[in-house]
C-alpha positions as CSV (number, residue, x, y, z in Angstrom):
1,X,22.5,-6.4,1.3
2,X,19.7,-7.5,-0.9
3,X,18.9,-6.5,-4.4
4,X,16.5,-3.9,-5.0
5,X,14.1,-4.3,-8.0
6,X,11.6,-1.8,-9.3
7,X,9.1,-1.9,-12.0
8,X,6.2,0.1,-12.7
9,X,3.6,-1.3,-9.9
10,X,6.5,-3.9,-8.4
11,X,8.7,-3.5,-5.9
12,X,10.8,-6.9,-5.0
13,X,13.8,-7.4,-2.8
14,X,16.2,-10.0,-2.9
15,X,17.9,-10.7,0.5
16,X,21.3,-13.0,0.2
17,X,19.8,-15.4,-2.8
18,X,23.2,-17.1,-2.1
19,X,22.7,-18.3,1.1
20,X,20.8,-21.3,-0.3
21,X,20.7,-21.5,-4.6
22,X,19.6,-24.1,-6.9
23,X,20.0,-25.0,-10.3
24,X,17.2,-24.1,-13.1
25,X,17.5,-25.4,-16.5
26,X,15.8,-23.5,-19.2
27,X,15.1,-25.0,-22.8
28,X,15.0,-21.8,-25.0
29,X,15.5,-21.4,-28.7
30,X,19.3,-20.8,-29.6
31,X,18.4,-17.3,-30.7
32,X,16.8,-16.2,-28.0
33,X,19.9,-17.4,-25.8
34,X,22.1,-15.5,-28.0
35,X,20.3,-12.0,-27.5
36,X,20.0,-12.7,-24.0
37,X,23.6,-13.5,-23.3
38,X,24.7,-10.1,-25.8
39,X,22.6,-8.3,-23.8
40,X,23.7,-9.4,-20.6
41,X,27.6,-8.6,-21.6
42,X,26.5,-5.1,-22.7
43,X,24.5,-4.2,-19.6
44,X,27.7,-5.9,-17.6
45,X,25.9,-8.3,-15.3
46,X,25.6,-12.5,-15.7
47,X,22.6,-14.1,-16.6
48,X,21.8,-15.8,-13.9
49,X,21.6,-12.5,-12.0
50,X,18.9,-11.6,-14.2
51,X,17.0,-14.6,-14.3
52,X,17.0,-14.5,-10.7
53,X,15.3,-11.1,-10.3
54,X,13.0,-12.1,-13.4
55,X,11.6,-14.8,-11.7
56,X,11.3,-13.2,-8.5
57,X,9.3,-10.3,-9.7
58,X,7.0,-13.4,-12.0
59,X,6.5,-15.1,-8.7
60,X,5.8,-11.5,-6.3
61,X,3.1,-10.8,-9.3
62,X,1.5,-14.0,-9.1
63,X,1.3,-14.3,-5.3
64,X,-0.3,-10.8,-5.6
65,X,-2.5,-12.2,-8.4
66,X,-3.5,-15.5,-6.3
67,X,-4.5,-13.6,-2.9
68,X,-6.0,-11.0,-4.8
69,X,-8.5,-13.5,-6.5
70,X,-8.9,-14.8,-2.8
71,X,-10.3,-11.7,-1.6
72,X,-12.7,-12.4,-4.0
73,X,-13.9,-15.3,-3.4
């Protein structure tokens, strides 16, 4: 069972995103990785996990955004 992620106008679902994973390495200020990791430990989830659905919601938008400027054209 897949992920289900819902923002206002987004609606993304992740299906088995461990079948087949990669690595990503970020360069963010140490600051910002300290919020995000306190953050991640109060809302009890990893984050990788929320990376993961962060950048899939990023890419759904800009596939939206891409065939939407198609139409246009």
């Amino acid at each position: 069972m897949g992920i289900l992620i819902q923002f206002p106008q987004c609606h993304v679902k992740i299906e088995d995103m461990a079948k087949s994973e990669d690595t990503v390495k970020l360069i963010i200020g140490k600051d910002l990785k300290i919020r995000f990791k306190s953050l991640c430990v109060q809302a009890e989830t990893d984050m990788s996990a929320v990376a993961k659905e962060l950048i899939a919601v990023w890419c759904l938008e800009q596939e939206k955004k891409l065939a939407s400027e198609r139409k246009k054209h």
